[in-house]
Structure formats: structure tokens, C-alpha cells
C-alpha positions in Angstrom: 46.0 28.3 60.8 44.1 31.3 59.3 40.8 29.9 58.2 41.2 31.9 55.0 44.2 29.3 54.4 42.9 26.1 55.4 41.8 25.6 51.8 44.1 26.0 49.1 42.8 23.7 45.9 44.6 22.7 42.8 43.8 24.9 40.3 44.1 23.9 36.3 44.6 25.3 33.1 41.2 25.5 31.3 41.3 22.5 28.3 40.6 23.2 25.0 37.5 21.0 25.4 35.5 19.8 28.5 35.3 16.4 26.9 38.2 15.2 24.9 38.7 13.5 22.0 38.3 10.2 23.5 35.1 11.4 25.1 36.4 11.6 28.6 35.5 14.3 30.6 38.3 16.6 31.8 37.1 17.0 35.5 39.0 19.8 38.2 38.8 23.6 39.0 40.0 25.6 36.1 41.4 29.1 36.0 39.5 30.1 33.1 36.1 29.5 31.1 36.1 26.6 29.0 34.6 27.9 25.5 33.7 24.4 23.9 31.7 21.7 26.4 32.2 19.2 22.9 29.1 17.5 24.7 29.1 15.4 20.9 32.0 13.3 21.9 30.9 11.8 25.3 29.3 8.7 25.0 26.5 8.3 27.8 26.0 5.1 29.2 23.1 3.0 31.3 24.1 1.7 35.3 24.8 -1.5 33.8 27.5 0.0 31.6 26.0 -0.2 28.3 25.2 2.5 25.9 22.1 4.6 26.0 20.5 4.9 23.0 20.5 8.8 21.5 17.4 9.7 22.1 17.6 9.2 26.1 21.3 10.9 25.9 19.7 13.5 24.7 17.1 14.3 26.9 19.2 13.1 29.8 21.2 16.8 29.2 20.2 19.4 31.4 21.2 23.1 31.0 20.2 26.6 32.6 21.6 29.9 32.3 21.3 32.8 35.2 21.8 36.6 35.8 21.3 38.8 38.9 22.1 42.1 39.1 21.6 43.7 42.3 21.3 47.2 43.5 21.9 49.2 46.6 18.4 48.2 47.3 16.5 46.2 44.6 17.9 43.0 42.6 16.8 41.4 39.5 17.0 38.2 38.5 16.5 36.0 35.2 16.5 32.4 34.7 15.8 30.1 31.4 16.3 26.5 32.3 16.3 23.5 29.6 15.1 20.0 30.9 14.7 18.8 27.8 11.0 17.4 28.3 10.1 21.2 28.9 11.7 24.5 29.4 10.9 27.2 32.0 12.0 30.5 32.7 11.2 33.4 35.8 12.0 37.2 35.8 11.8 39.1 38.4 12.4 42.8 40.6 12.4 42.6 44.0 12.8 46.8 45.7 12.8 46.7 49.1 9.4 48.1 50.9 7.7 47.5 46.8 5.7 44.8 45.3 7.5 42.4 43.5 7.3 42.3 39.8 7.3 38.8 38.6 6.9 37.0 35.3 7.0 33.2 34.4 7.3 31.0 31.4 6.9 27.5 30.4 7.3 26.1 27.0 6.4 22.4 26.8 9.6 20.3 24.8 11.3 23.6 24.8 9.8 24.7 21.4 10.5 28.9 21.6 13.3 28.1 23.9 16.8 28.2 23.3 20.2 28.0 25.0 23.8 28.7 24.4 26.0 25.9 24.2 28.4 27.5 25.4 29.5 29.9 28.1 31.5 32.0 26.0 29.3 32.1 22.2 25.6 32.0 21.6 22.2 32.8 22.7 20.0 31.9 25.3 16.2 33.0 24.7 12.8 32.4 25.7 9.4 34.3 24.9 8.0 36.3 22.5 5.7 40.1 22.4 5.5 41.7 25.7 7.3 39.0 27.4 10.4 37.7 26.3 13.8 37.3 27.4 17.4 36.8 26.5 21.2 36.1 27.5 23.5 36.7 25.0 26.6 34.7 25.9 30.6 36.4 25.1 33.9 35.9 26.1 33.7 39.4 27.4 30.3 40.2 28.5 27.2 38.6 28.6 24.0 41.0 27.9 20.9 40.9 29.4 17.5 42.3 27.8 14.8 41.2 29.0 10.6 42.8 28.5 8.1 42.1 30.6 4.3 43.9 31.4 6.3 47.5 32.6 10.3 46.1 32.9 12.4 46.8 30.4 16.4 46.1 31.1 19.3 46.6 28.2 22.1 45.3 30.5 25.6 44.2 30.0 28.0 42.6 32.9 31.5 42.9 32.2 34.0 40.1 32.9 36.8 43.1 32.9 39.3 39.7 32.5 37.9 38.6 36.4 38.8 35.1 36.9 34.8 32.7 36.9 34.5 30.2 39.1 34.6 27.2 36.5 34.6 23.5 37.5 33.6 20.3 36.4 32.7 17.0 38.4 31.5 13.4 37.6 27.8 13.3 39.0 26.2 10.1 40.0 27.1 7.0 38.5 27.7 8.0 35.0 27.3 11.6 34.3 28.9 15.1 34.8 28.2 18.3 35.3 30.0 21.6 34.1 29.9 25.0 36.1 30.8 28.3 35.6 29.6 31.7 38.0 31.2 35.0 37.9 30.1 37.3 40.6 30.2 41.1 41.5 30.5 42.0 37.7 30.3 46.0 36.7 27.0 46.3 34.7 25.9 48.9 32.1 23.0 49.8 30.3 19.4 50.6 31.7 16.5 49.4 33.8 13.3 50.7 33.9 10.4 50.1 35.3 7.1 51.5 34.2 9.0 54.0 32.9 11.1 55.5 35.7 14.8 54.5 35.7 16.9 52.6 38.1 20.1 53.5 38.6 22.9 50.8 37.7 25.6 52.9 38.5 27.0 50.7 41.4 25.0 48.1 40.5 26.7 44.3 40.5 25.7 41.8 38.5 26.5 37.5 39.0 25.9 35.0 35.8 25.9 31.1 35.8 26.1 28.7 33.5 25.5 25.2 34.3 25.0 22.1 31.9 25.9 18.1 31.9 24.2 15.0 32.6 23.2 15.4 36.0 21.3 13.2 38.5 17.9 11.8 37.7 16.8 12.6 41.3 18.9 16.6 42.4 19.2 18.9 45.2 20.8 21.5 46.3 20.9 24.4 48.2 22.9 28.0 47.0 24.1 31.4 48.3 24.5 34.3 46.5 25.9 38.1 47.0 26.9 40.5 44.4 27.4 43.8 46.3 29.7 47.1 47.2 31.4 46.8 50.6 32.8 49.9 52.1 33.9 50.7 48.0 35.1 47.3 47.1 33.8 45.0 44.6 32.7 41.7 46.3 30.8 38.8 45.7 30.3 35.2 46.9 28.8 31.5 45.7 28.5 29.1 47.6 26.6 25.8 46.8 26.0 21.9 48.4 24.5 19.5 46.5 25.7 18.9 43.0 29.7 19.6 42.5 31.1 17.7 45.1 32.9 15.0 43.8 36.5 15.9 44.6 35.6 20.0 43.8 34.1 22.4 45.8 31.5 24.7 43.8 32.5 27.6 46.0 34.1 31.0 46.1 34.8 34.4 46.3 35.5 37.8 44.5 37.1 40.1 45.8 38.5 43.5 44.0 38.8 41.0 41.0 40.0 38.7 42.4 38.9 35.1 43.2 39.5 33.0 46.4 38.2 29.4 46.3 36.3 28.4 49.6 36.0 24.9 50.9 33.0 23.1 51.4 29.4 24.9 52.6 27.1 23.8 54.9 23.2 25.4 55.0 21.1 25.1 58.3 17.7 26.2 57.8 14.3 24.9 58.6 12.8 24.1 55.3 9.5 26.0 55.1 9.9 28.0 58.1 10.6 31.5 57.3 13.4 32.0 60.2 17.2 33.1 59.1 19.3 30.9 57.3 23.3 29.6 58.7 25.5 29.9 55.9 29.3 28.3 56.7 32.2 27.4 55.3 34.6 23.8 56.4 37.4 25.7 57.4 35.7 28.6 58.4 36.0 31.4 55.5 32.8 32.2 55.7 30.5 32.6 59.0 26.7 33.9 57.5 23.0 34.5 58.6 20.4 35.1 55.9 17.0 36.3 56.5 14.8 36.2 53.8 12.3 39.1 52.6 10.9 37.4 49.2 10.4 34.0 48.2 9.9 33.1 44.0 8.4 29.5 44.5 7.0 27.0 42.4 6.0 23.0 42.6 5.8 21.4 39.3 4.2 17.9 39.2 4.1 16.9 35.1 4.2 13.2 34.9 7.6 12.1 35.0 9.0 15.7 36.3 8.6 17.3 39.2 10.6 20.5 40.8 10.2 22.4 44.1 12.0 25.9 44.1 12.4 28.1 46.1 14.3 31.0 45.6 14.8 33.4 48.3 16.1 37.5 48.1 17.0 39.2 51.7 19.7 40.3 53.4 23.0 38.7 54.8 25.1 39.8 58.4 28.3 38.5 59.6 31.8 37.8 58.7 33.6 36.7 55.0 37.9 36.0 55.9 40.1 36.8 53.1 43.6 34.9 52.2 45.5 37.4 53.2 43.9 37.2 56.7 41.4 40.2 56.8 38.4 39.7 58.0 35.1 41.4 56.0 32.0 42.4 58.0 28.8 41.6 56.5 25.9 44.3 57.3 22.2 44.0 55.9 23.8 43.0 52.7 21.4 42.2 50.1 21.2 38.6 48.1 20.3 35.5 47.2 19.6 31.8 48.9 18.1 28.7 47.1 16.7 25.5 48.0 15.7 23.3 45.1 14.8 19.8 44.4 14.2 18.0 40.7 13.5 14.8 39.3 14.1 15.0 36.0 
């Protein structure tokens, strides 16, 4: 069998609400975004099976929203993530053969911080003055703007009615998590940077959304491409770690379309800077990484703690479509993540 067709998941209608109104969560892949999480009507409980009171449900709720847009040969990413007990964010532009620009924020109990509640409406935002950022969150777009000590961006990345990658999975004993990635999205607007213009043209752009009551101890390890092969749109995500309970939190885009990809499986020597193996269960996917830049940052606060890394560089080797054709991966830039949190 075609590896491309080894996997071949059950894929739902998108519910009205993630959690119902009995306040049990609706779990699977969906085909489409789910616009209302209804995170009110789920009822969080201890190990033992009692209830938690509201104060630890609420700061038991993670959430972090994400864009990259990536160039022929520069990629930006931005990041605001809500742990409840504080809330961080990073920006960065990574240009091949440049220094990196690179810009951090942390707001202690996320006062100045905010986040959509929902993929589809609101605002995420963080900052203020010269160095603030935001992801406005729409059914059709989401825009990026985002200032920072000589980077200015006005961007938009446009669904165009692609398919996301939108799941959600039970996680640990009595929580969920809810997912949703869209990946080689056309993006408009500008970037500049200390004045002088980058060209977004056939720039590609990925978002994620991510929320739910995760585990208290998490890891997990991601891949990234948003890019312009040979003239065709395509992008990949591929993840281990956290949506794995009956889903996969993998897939790929390709000329709008999406193929879901079965399980992924990262071989790397953690802190060594040597190239990355990036496969797929059945195959699909067959990937080296090599990494040119590394955004890092250990957090010990207490109760907290978080050790990221994330990684831009470049990816070779071979990406099999359903239909049976076979993709050929050359120097292709991206992204590759290895991160652990208590929380």
C-alpha cells in the first residue's frame, strides 16, 4: 500500500460547540473550525473525581496563539501564550546570513495580556509603546501587526475557505485540549524593517490556536513548513506530545488542500546542534532538519517552569501525497520545536 494511503482518519462535522450542553467535550478531527470552545459549560474535576473549585479551573486553562509567515529566505514568527499565573510572548525575524531581530515579553498574572476565546472572533494582544503585538482572530483572516525597536508588520493571512487542521483530544486524566493550524496561507500587507521593505509577495504564512486544560507536567516536540514548491502552495505540521489520544495532530496542505498524516516520530539529540529526523508511521513523510537559529528560554518561577526551544532552518527530503506523488524537499525553510512546561 502507498504510504500516502496507509492513513485515512475519520473525519467530522465541526459541532456547534467544543463542549456541549451537558459539558462533555466533543473529541475527533473536524472538517472545519469550531467558532465557540463554550469552555463555561465543562465542569473540571480533581483525580479523585470530585470537583475543583473555580478558582483552580481557572487557572488550570492554558491558551496560546501563533503566526509565522515565512519568505523565500527570512521567516517571522509571533507568539503570546496565557498560563494563567503569567503570560509571555516572543517576536522575531530570522534573514538568512542577518542578525536576528528578537523581542520578548512577560506580564506577570497576564495583566496587559489578552487572548481570543476563540479561533474564529476576538483579539489576542500583548504590549504597549514601541513594543507591542496583536492577533486579531476572523473566520476569514487573521491579522497580524506587530511593532518592535525597527519591525513594523501590517499582515493578513487568508484562509481563502482552506480546510485547518482542527482536533480535539482528552489530555491526561481529566482534561482536554483543542487545536486548530492552518498552514501555507497567502499573506498581504507589509513588513519592514528599519525602514526597508520585505517583500510578501510569495510569502506563506501558518497560524495556531491551541487552548484546554492540558497536563500539569507537558511536552512536545513540532515541525513546521509554510513554503512555495516548484509554484505550489504547501505546508506541513506535524506534532508528538500532546494530541494523541485517539487523533493525530498532523497534516498537510497541499494546493488547498489538506491530507491528514498519521503519527510523527522526532530523532534528535537534545542540545546537540546536529540535523533533526522528521517521520511519519506510515511513511508520508521522510524529513531532515538542520537548524540555523535557536529562540530559547528557561523559566524557573516558583511553581512554573518552561524550557523552549524553538528552532528556524532548513528541511531536505521527501513529503507523499494521497494521490501517490511523491514531493522533493530541497533547503526548504521552517520551523522545529522542542518544549517542556510545568504549569
Amino acid at each position: 500500500m502507498s504510504p500516502s494511503l496507509c492513513y485515512q482518519p475519520i473525519v467530522s462535522p465541526a459541532p456547534a460547540t467544543l463542549i456541549d450542553q451537558h459539558g462533555k467535550l466533543q473529541q475527533g478531527l473536524f472538517d472545519a473550525s469550531v467558532a465557540n470552545l463554550n469552555v463555561a459549560a465543562f465542569r473540571l474535576h480533581s483525580v479523585m473525581d470530585k470537583p475543583v473549585s473555580r478558582l483552580a479551573q481557572h487557572f488550570a486553562y492554558k491558551q496560546f496563539q501563533f503566526v509565522c509567515v515565512s519568505g523565500p529566505d527570512w521567516l517571522l514568527a509571533i507568539a503570546i501564550a496565557d498560563v494563567r499565573y503569567v503570560c509571555s510572548g516572543f517576536a522575531y525575524l530570522y534573514q538568512n546570513n542577518q542578525p536576528v531581530r528578537e523581542f520578548a515579553l512577560l506580564a506577570p498574572l497576564g495583566f496587559g495580556c489578552q487572548l481570543s476565546v476563540s479561533p474564529q472572533q476576538g483579539l489576542a494582544s500583548m504590549g504597549k509603546g514601541q513594543k507591542q503585538w496583536q492577533i486579531n482572530c476572523a473566520a476569514e483572516n487573521w491579522t497580524l501587526r506587530c511593532q518592535a525597536s525597527g519591525l513594523d508588520a501590517d499582515l493578513t493571512l487568508h484562509f481563502d475557505q482552506q480546510p485547518p487542521l482542527a482536533l480535539a483530544a482528552p489530555t491526561g486524566y481529566n482534561g482536554w485540549t483543542y487545536t486548530e493550524k492552518n498552514n501555507a496561507l497567502r499573506v498581504s500587507g507589509s513588513l519592514l524593517l528599519d525602514g526597508q521593505t520585505l517583500d510578501v509577495q510569495s510569502a506563506r504564512g501558518g497560524i495556531d490556536f491551541s487552548a484546554g486544560f492540558m497536563r500539569r507536567e507537558t511536552s512536545w516536540r513540532w515541525s513546521s513548513i509554510n513554503t512555495l514548491l516548484q509554484g505550489q502552495v504547501l505546508g506541513l505540521n506535524l506534532a508528538a506530545g500532546v494530541n494523541e489520544t485517539g487523533v493525530a495532530e498532523n497534516a498537510l496542505w497541499y494546493d488547498g488542500e489538506i491530507q491528514h498524516l498519521s503519527p510523527a516520530r522526532f530523532e534528535f539529540d537534545r542540545g546537540q546542534n546536529t540535523p533533526w529526523r522528521v517521520t511519519t508511521l506510515c511513511g508520508e513523510v521522510d524529513l531532515t532538519f538542520t537548524a540555523d537559529f535557536c529562540r530559547q528560554e528557561k523559566l524557573q518561577l516558583g511553581i512554573l517552569a518552561s524550557n523552549f526551544r524553538q528552532y528556524v532552518g532548513h528541511y531536505n527530503g521527501t513529503v507523499h501525497l494521497r494521490d501517490g506523488r511523491e514531493l522533493q524537499l530541497q533547503h526548504c525553510l521552517g520551523l522545529a520545536e522542542d518544549h517542556y512546561a510545568k504549569w
